[in-house]
C-alpha positions in Angstrom: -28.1 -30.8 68.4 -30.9 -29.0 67.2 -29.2 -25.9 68.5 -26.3 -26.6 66.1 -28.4 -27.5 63.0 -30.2 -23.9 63.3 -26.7 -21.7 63.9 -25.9 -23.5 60.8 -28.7 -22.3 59.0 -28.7 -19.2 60.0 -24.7 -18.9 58.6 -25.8 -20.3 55.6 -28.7 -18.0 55.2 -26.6 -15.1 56.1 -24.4 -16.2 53.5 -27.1 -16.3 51.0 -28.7 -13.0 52.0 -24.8 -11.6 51.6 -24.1 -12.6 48.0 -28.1 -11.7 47.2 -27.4 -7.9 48.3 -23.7 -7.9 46.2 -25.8 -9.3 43.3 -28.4 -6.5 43.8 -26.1 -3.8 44.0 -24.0 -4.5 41.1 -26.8 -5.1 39.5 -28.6 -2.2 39.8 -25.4 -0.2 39.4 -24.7 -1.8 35.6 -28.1 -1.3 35.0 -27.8 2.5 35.7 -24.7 2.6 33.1 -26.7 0.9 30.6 -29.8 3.2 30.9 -27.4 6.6 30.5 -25.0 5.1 27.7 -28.9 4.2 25.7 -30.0 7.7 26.4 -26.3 9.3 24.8 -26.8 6.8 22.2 -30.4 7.3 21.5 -29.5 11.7 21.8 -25.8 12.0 21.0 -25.6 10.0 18.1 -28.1 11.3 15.3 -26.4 15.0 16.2 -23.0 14.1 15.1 -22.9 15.2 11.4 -20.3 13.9 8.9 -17.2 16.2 8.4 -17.8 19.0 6.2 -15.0 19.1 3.7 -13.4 19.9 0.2 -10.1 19.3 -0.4 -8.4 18.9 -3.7 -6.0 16.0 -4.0 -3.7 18.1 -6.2 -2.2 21.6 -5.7 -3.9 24.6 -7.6 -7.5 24.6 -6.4 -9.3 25.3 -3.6 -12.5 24.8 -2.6 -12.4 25.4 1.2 -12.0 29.1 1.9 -15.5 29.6 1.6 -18.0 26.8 3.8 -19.6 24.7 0.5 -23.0 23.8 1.1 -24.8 20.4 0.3 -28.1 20.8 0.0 -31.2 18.5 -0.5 -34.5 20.5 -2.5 -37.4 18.5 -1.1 -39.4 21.0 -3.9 -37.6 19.2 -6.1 -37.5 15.5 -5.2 -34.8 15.5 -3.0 -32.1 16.3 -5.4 -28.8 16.6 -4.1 -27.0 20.3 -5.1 -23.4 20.9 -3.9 -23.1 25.4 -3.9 -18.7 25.9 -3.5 -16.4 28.3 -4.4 -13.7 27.3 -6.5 -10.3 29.2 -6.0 -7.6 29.1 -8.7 -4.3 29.1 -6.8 -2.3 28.4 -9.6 0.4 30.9 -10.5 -1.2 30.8 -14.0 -4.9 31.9 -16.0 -7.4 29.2 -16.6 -9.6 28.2 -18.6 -12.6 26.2 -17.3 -14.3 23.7 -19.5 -16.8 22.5 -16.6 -17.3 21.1 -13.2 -19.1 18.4 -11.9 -20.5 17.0 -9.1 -20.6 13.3 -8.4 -20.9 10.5 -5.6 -18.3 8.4 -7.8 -14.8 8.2 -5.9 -12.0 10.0 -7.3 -10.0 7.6 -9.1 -13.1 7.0 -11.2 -13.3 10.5 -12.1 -11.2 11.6 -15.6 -11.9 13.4 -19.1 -14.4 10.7 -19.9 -16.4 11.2 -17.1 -17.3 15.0 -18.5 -18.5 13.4 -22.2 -20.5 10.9 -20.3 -22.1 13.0 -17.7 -22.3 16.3 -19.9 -26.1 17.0 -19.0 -24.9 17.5 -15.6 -21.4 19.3 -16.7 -21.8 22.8 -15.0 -19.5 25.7 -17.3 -18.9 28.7 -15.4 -20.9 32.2 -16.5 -16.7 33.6 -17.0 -14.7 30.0 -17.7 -11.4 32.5 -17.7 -10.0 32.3 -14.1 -7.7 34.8 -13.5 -4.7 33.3 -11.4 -5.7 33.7 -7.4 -9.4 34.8 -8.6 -12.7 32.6 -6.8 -16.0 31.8 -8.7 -19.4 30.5 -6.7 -21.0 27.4 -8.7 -24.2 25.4 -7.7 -23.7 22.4 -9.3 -26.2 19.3 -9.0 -24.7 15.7 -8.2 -25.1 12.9 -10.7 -24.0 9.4 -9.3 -21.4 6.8 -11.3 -24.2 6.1 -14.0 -25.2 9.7 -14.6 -28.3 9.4 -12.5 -28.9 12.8 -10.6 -28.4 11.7 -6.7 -31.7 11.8 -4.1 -30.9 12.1 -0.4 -33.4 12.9 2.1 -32.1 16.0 4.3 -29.7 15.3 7.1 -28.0 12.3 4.9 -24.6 12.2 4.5 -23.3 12.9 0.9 -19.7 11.9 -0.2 -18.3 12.5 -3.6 -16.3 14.3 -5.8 -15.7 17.6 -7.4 -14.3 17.6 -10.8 -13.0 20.5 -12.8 -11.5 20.4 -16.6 -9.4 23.1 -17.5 -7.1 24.2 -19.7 -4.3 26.9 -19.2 -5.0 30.5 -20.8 -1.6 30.6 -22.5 -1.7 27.0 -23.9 -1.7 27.6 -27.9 -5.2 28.4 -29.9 -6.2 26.5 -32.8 -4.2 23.5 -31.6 -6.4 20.3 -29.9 -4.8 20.2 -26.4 -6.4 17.6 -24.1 -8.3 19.0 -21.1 -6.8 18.9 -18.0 -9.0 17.4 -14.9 -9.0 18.3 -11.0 -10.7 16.5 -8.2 -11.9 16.8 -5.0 -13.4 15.0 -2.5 -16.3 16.9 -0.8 -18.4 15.3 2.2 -21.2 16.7 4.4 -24.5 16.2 5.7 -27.4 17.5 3.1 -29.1 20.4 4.4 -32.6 21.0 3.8 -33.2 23.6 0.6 
């Protein structure tokens, strides 16, 4: 009898020394995936940078033939600058009245939005845009209340590029409302 009760034990052991090893194994396996995916989390992650973009919602402008730059001055408290190059690709001569910078969204963006943020309203050295003809503008960002906009370097900046303009040919001497363009710009502010 005693003979019997030990064979047991031992197949109950073996048992118990069987499942032990699976859950080691496993174990020790998930644990190995969970130490790499923290160390690509923890090294892959802060070196994917938003999208750099610039993309006018409506045909006639560009502002992506040239890489724009954002750019955070940590001389000058962190002040967010967006440098582009705005293309007329209209068939026709411009006028520009000014371009601004801001991290409002685009359907916030309109005529009233110059008046209001006119310290920060950048007018071109040559407003006259011939048609197909590019002009390089630094222009500093204001957010939705007209605040100028302070990122630390390597943030991520959304916001939009306006431009109001008027068509050379339009008649002189007549008060013609200002046309406006916009474009959403995105990228990660570079240190300046």
């Amino acid at each position: 009898m005693d003979f019997e009760k030990l064979m047991k034990g031992a197949k109950g052991r073996k048992k118990g020394q069987a499942v032990m090893e699976y859950l080691i194994t496993y174990g020790l396996a998930l644990f190995v995936i969970l130490i790499v995916l923290a160390i690509l989390v923890a090294v892959v992650l802060p070196q994917l940078k938003a999208p750099e973009s610039c993309q006018f919602t409506q045909p006639g402008f560009s502002c992506s033939t040239k890489q724009h730059v954002i750019v955070s001055n940590s001389n000058n408290g962190n002040v967010v600058t967006a440098i582009i190059q705005l293309d007329n690709q209209q068939s026709q001569d411009i006028n520009v009245r000014g371009v601004l910078c801001t991290s409002d969204v685009p359907g916030n963006v309109n005529a009233n939005t110059f008046s209001t943020d006119m310290a920060y309203v950048i007018t071109p050295t040559t407003p006259n845009m011939n048609a197909g003809a590019s002009a390089g503008m630094t222009l500093p960002c204001v957010d939705a209340n007209g605040n100028v906009v302070i990122l630390n370097p390597g943030s991520t900046f959304k916001g939009t590029i306006a431009v109001e303009y008027n068509y050379a040919n339009e008649p002189t001497g007549q008060t013609i409302p200002a046309r406006v363009a916009v474009a959403t710009i995105s990228g990660t502010a570079q240190a300046g």
